[in-house]
PyMOL Python script that loads the backbone (N, CA, C, O; Angstrom):
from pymol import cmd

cmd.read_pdbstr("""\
ATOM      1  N   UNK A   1       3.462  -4.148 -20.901  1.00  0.00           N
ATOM      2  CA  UNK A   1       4.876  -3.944 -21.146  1.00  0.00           C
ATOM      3  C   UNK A   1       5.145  -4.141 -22.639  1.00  0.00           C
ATOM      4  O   UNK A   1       4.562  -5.097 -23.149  1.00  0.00           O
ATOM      5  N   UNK A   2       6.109  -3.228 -23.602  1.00  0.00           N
ATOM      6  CA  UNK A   2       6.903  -3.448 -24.472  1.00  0.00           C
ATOM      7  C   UNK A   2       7.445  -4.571 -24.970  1.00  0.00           C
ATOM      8  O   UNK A   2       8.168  -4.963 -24.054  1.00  0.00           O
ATOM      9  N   UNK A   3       7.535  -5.302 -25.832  1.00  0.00           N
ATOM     10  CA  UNK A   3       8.335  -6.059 -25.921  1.00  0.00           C
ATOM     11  C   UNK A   3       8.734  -5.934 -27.367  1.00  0.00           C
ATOM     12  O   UNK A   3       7.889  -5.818 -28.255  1.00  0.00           O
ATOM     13  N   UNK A   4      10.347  -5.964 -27.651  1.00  0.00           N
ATOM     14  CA  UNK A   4      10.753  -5.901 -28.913  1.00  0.00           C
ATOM     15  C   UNK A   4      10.848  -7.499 -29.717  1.00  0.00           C
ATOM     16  O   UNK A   4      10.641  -8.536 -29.088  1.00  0.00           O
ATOM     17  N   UNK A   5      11.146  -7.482 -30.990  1.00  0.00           N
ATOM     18  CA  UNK A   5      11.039  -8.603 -31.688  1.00  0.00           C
ATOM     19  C   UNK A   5      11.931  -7.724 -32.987  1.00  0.00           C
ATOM     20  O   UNK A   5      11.433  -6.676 -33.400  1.00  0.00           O
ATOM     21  N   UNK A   6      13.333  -8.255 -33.612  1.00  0.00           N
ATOM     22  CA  UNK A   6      13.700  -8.415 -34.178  1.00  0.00           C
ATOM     23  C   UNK A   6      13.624  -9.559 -35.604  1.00  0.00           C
ATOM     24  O   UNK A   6      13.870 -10.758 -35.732  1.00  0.00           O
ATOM     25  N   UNK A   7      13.054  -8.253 -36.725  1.00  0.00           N
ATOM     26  CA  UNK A   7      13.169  -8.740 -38.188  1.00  0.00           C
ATOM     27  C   UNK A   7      13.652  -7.985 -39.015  1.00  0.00           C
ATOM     28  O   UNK A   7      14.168  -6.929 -38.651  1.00  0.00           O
ATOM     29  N   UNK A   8      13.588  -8.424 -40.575  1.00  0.00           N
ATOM     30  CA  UNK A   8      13.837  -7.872 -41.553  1.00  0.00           C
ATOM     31  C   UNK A   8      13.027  -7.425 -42.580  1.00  0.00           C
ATOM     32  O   UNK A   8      12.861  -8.385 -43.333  1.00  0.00           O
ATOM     33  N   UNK A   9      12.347  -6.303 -43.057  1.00  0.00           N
ATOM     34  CA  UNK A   9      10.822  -5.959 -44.084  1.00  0.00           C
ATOM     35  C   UNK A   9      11.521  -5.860 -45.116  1.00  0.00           C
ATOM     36  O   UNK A   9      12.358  -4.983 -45.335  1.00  0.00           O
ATOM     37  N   UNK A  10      11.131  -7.025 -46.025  1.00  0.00           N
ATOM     38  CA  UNK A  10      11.313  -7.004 -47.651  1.00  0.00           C
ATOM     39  C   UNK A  10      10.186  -7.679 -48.094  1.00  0.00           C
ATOM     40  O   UNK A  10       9.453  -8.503 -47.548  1.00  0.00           O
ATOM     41  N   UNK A  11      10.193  -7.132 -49.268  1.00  0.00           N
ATOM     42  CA  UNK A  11       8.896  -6.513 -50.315  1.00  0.00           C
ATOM     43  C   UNK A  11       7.554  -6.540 -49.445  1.00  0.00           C
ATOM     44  O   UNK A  11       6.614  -7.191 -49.901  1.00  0.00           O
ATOM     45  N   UNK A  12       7.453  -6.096 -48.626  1.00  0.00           N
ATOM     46  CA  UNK A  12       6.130  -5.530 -48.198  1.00  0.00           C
ATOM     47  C   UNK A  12       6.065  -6.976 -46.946  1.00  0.00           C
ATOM     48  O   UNK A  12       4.854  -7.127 -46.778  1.00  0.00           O
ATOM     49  N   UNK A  13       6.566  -7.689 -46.345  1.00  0.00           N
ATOM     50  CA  UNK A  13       6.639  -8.529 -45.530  1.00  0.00           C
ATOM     51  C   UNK A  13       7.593  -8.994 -44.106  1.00  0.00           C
ATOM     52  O   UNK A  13       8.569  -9.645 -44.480  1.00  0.00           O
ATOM     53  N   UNK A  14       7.562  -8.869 -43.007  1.00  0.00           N
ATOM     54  CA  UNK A  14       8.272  -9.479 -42.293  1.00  0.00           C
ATOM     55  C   UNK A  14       8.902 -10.540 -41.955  1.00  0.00           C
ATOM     56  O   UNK A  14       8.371 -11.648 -41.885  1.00  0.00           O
ATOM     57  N   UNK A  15      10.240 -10.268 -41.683  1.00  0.00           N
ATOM     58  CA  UNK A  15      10.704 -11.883 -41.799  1.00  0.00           C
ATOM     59  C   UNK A  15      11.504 -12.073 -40.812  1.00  0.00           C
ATOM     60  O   UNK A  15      12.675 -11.749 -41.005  1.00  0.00           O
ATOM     61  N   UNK A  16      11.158 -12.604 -39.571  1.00  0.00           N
ATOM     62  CA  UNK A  16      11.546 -12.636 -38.186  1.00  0.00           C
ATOM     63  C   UNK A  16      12.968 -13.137 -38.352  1.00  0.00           C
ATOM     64  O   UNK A  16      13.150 -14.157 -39.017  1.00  0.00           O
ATOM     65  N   UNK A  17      13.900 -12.552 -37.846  1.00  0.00           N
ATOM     66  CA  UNK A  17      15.403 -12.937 -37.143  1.00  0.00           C
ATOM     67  C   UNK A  17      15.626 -14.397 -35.677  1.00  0.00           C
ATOM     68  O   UNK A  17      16.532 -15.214 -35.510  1.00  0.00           O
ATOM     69  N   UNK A  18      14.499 -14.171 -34.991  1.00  0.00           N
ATOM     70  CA  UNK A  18      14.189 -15.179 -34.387  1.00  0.00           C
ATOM     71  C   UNK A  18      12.743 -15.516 -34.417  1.00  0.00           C
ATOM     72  O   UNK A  18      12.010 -15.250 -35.370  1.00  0.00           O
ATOM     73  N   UNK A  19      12.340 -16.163 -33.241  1.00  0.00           N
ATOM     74  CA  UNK A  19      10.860 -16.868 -33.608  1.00  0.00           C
ATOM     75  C   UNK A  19       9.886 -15.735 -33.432  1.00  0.00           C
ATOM     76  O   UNK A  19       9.727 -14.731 -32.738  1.00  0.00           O
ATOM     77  N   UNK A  20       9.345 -16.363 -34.357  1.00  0.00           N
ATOM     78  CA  UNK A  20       8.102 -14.925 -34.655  1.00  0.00           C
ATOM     79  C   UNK A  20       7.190 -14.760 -33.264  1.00  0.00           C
ATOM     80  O   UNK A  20       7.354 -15.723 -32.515  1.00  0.00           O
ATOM     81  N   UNK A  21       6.298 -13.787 -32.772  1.00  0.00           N
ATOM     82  CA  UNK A  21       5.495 -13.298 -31.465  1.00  0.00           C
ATOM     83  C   UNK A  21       4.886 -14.298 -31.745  1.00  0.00           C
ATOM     84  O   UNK A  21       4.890 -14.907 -32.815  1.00  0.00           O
ATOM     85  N   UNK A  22       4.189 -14.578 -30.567  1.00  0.00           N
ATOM     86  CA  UNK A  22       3.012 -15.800 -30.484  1.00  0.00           C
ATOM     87  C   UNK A  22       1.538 -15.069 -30.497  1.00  0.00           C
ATOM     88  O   UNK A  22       0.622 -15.581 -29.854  1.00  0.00           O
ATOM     89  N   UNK A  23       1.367 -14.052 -31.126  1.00  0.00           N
ATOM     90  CA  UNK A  23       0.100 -12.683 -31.006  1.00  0.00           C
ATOM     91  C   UNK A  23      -0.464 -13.237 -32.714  1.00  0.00           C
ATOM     92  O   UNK A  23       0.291 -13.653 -33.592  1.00  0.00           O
ATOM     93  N   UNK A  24      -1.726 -13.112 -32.804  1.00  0.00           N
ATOM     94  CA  UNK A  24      -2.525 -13.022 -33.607  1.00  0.00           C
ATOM     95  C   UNK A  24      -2.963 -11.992 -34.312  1.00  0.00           C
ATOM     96  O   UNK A  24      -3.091 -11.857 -35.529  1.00  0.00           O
ATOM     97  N   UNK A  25      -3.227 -11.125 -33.240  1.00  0.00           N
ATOM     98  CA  UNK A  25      -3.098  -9.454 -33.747  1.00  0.00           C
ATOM     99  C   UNK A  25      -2.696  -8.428 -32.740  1.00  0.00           C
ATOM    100  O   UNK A  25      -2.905  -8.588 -31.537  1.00  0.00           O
ATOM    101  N   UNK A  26      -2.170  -7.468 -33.197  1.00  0.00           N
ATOM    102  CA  UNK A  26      -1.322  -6.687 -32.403  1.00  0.00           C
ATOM    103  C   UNK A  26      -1.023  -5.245 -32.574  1.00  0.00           C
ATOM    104  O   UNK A  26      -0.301  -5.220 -33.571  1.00  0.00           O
ATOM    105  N   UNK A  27      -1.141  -4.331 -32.255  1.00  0.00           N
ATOM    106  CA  UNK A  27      -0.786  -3.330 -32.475  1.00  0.00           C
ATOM    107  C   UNK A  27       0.219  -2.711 -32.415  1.00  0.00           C
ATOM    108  O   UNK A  27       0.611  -2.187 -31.373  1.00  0.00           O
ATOM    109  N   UNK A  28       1.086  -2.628 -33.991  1.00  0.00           N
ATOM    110  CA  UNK A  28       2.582  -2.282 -33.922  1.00  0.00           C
ATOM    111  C   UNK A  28       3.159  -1.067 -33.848  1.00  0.00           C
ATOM    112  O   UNK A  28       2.425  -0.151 -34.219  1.00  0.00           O
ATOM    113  N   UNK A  29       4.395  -0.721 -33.436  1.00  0.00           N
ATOM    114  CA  UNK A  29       4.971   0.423 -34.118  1.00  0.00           C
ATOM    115  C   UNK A  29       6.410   0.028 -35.255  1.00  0.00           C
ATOM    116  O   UNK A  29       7.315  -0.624 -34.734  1.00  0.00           O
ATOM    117  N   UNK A  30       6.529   0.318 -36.335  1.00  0.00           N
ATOM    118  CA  UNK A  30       7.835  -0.036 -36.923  1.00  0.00           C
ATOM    119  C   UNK A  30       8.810   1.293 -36.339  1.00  0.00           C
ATOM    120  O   UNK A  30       8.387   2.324 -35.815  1.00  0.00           O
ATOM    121  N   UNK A  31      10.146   0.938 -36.592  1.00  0.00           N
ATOM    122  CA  UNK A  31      11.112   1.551 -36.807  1.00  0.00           C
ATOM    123  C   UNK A  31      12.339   1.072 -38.007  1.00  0.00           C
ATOM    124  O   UNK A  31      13.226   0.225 -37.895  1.00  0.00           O
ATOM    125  N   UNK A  32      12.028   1.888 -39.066  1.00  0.00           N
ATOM    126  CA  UNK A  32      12.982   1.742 -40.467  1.00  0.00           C
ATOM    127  C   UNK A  32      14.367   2.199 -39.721  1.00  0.00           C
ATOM    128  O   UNK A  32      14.561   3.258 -39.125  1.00  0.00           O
ATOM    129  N   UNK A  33      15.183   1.221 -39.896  1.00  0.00           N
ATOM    130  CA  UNK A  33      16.807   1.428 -39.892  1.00  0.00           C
ATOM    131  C   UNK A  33      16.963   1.347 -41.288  1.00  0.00           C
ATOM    132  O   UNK A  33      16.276   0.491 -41.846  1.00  0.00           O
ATOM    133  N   UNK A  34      17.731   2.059 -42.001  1.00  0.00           N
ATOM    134  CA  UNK A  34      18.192   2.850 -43.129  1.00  0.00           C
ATOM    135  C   UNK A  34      19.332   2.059 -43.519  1.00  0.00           C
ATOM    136  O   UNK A  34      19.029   1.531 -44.589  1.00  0.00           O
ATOM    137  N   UNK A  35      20.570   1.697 -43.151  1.00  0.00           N
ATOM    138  CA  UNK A  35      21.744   0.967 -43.530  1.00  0.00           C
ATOM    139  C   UNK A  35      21.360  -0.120 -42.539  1.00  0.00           C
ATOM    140  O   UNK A  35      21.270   0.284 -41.379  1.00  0.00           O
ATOM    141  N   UNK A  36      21.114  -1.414 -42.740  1.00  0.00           N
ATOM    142  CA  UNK A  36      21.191  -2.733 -41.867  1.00  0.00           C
ATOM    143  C   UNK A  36      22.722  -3.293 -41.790  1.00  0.00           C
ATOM    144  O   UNK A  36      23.271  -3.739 -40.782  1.00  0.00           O
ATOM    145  N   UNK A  37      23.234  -3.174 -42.993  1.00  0.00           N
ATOM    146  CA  UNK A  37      24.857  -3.645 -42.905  1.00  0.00           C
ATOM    147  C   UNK A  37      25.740  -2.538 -42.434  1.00  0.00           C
ATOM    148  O   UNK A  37      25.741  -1.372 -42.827  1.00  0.00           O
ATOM    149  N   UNK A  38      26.484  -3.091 -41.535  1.00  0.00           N
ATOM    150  CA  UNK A  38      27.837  -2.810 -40.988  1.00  0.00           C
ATOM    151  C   UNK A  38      28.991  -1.899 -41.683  1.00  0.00           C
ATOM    152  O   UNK A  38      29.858  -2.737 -41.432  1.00  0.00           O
ATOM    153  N   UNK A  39      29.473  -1.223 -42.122  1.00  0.00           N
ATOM    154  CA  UNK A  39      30.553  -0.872 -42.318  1.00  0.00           C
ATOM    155  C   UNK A  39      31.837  -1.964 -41.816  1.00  0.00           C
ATOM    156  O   UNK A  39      31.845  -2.292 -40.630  1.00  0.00           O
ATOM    157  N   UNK A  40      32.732  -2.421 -42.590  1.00  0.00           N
ATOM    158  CA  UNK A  40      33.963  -3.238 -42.680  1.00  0.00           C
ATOM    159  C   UNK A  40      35.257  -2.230 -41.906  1.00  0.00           C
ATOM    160  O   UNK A  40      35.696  -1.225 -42.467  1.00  0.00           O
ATOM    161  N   UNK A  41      35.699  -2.661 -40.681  1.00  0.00           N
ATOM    162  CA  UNK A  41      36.285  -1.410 -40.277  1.00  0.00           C
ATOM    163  C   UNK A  41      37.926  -2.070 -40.144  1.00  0.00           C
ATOM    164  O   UNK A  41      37.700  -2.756 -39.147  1.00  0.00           O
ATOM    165  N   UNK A  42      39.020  -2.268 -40.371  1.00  0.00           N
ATOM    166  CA  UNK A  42      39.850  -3.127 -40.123  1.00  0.00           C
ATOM    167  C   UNK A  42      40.433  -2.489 -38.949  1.00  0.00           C
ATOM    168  O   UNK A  42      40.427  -1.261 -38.873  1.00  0.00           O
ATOM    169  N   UNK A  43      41.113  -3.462 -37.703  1.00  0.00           N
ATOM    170  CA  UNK A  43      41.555  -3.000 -36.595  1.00  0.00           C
ATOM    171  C   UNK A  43      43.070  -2.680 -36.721  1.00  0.00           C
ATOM    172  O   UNK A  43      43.944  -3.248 -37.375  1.00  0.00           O
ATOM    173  N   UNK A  44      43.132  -1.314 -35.682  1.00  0.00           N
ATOM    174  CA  UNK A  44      44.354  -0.986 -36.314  1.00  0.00           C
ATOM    175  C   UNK A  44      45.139  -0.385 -34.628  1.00  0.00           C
ATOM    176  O   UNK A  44      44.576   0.517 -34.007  1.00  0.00           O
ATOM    177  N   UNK A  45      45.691  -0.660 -34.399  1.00  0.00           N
ATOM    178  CA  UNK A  45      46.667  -0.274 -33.260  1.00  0.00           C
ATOM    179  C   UNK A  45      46.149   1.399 -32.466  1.00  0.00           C
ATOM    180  O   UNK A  45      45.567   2.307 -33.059  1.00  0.00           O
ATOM    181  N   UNK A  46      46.501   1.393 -31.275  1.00  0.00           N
ATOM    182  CA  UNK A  46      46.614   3.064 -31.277  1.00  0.00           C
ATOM    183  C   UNK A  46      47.765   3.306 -31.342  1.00  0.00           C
ATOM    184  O   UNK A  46      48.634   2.438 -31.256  1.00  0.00           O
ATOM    185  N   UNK A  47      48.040   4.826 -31.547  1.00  0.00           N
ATOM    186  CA  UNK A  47      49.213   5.400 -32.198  1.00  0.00           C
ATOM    187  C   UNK A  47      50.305   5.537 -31.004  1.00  0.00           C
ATOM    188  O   UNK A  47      51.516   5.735 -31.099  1.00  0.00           O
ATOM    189  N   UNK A  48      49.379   5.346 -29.681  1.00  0.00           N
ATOM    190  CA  UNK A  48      50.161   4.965 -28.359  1.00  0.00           C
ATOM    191  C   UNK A  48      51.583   4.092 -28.282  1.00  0.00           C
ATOM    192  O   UNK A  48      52.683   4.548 -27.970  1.00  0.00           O
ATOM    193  N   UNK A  49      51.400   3.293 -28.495  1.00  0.00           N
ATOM    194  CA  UNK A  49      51.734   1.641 -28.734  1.00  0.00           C
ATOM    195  C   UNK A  49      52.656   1.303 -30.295  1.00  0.00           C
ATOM    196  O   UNK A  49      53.090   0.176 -30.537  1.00  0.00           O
ATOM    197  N   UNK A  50      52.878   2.744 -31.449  1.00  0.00           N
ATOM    198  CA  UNK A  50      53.056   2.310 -32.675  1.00  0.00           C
ATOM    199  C   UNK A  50      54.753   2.353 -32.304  1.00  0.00           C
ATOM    200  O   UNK A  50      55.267   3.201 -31.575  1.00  0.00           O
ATOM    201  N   UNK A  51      55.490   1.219 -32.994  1.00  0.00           N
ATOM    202  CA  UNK A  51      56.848   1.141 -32.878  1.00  0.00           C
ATOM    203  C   UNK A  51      57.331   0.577 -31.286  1.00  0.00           C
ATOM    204  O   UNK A  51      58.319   1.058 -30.731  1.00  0.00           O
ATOM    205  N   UNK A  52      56.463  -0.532 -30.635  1.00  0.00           N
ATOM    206  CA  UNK A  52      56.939  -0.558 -29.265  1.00  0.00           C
ATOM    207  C   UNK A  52      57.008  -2.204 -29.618  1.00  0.00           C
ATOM    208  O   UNK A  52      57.834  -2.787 -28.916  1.00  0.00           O
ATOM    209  N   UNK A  53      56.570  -2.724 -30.204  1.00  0.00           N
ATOM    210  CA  UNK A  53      56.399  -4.619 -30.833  1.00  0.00           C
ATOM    211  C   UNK A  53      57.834  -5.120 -30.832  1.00  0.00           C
ATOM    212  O   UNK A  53      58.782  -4.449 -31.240  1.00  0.00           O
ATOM    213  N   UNK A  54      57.899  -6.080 -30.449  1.00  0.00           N
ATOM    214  CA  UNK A  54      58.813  -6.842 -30.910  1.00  0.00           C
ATOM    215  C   UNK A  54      58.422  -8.395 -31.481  1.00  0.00           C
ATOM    216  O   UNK A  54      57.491  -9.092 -31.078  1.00  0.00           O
ATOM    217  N   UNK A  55      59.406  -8.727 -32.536  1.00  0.00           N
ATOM    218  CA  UNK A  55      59.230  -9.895 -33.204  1.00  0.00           C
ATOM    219  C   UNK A  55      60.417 -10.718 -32.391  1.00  0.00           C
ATOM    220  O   UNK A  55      61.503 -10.350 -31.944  1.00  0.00           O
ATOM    221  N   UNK A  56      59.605 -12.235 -32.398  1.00  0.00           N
ATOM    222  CA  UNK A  56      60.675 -12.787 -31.057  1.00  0.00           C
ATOM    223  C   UNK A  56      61.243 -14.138 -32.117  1.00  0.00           C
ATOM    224  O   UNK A  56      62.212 -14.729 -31.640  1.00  0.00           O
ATOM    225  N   UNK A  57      60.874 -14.529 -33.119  1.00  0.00           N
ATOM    226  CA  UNK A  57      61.487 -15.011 -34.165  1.00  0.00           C
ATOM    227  C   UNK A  57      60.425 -15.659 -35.049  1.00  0.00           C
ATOM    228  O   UNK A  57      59.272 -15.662 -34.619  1.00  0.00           O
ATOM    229  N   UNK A  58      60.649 -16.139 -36.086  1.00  0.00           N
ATOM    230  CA  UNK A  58      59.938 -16.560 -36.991  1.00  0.00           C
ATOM    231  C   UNK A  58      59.401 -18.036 -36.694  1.00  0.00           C
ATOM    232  O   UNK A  58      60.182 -18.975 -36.538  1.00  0.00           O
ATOM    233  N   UNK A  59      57.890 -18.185 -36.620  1.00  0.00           N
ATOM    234  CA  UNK A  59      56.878 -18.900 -36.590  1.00  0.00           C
ATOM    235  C   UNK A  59      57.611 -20.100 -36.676  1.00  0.00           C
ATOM    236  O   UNK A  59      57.910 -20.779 -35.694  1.00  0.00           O
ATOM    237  N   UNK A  60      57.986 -20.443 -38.180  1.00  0.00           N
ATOM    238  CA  UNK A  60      57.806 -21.362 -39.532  1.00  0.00           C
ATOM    239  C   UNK A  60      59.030 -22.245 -39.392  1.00  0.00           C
ATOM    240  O   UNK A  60      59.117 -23.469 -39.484  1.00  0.00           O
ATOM    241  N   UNK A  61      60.242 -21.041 -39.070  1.00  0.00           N
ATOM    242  CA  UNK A  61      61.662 -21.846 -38.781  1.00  0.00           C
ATOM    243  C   UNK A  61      62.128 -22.907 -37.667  1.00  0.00           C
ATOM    244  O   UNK A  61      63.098 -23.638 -37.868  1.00  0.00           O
ATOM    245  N   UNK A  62      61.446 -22.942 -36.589  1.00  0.00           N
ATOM    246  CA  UNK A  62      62.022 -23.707 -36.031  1.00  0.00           C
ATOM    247  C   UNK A  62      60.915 -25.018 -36.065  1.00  0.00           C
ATOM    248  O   UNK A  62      60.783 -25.912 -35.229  1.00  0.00           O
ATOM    249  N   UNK A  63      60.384 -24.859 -36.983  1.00  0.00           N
ATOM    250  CA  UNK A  63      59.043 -26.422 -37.023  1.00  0.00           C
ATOM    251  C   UNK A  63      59.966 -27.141 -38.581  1.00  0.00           C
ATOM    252  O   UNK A  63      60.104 -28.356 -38.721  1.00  0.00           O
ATOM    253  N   UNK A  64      60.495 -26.120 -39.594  1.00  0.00           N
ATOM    254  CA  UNK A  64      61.224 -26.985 -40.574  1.00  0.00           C
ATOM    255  C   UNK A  64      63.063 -27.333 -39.804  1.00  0.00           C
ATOM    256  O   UNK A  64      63.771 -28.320 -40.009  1.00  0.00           O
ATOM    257  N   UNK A  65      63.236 -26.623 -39.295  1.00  0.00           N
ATOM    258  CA  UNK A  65      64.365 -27.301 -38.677  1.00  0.00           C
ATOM    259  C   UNK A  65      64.445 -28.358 -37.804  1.00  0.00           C
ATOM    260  O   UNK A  65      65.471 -28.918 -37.419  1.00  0.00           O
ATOM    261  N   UNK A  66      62.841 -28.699 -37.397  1.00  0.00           N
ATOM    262  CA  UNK A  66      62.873 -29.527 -36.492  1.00  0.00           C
ATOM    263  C   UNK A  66      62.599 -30.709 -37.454  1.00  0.00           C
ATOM    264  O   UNK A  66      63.242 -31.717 -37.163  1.00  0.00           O
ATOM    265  N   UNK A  67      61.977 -30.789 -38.284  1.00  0.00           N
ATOM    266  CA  UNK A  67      61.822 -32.034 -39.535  1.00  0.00           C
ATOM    267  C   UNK A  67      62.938 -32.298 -40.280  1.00  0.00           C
ATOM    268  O   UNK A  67      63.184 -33.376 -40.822  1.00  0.00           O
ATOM    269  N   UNK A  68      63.777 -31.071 -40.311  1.00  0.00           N
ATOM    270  CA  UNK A  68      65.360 -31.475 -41.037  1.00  0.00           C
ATOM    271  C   UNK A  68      66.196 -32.310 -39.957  1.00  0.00           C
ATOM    272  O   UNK A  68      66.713 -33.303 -40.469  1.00  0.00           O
ATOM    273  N   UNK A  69      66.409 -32.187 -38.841  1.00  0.00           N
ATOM    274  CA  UNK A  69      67.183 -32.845 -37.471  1.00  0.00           C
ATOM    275  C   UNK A  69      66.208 -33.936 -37.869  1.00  0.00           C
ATOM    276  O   UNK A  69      66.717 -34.831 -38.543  1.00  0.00           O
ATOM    277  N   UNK A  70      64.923 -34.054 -37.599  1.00  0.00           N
ATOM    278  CA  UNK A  70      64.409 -35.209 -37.664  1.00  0.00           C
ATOM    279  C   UNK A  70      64.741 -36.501 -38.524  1.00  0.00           C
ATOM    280  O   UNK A  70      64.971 -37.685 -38.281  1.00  0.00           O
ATOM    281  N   UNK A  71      64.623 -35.436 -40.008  1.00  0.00           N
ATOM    282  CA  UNK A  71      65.444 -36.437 -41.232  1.00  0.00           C
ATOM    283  C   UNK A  71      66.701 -36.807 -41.708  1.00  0.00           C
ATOM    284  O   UNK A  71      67.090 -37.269 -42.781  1.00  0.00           O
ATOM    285  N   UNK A  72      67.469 -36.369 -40.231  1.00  0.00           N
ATOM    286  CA  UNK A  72      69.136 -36.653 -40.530  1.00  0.00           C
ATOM    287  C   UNK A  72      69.227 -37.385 -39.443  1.00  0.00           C
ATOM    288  O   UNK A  72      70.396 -37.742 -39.301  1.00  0.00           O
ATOM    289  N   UNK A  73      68.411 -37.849 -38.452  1.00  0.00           N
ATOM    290  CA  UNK A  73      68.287 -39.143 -37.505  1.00  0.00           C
ATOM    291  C   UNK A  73      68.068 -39.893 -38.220  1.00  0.00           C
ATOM    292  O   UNK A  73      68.860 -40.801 -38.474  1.00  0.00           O
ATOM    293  N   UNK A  74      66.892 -39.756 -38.796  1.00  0.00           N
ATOM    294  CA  UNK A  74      66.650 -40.656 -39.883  1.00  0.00           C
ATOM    295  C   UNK A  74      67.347 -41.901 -40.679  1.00  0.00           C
ATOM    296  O   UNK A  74      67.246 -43.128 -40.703  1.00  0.00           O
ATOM    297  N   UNK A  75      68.156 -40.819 -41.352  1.00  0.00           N
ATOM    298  CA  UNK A  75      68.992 -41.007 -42.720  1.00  0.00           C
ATOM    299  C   UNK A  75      70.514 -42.004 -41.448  1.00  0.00           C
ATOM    300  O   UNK A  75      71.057 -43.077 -41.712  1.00  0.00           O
ATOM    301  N   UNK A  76      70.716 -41.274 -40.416  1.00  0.00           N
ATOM    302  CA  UNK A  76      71.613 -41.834 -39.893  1.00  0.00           C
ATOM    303  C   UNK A  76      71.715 -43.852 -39.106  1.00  0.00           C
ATOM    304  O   UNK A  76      72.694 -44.542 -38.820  1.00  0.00           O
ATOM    305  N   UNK A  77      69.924 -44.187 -39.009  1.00  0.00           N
ATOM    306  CA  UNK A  77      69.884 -45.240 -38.699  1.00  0.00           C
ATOM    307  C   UNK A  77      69.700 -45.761 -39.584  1.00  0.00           C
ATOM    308  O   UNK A  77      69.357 -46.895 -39.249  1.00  0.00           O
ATOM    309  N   UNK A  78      69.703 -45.629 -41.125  1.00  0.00           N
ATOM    310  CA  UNK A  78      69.144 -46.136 -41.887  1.00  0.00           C
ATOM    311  C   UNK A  78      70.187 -47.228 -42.377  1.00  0.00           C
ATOM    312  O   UNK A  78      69.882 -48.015 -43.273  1.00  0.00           O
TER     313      UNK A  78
END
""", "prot")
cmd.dss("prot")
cmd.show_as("cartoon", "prot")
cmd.util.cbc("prot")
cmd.orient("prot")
């Protein structure tokens, strides 16, 4: 049976991704992949779905309003 093993060949050497075969000698076949890195693709909505969102209010506002009430209890037992 086949078995694959994932590495990387630079300057004339293999350099295993995980643990190297436990074989001494072996008879290989390579396969050169040409681009190893990814393309950066940013995710983007389908055009299904564009203009259907709603914003249900802002994050930020009701965590500083809650520290302002907080600091006028505060100020009031003081």
């Amino acid at each position: 049976m086949l078995k694959s093993h994932e590495g990387i060949f630079e300057n004339g050497q293999v350099k295993w991704l995980s643990s190297a075969p436990s074989v001494s000698k072996a008879h290989v076949i390579v396969t050169i992949l040409e681009d190893t890195t990814l393309p950066v693709r940013l995710r983007t909505p389908p055009a299904s779905i564009t203009g259907k969102g709603k914003t249900l209010g802002d994050l930020v506002s009701p965590i500083i309003e809650e520290v302002k009430n907080h600091e006028r209890i505060a100020d009031t037992r003081a």
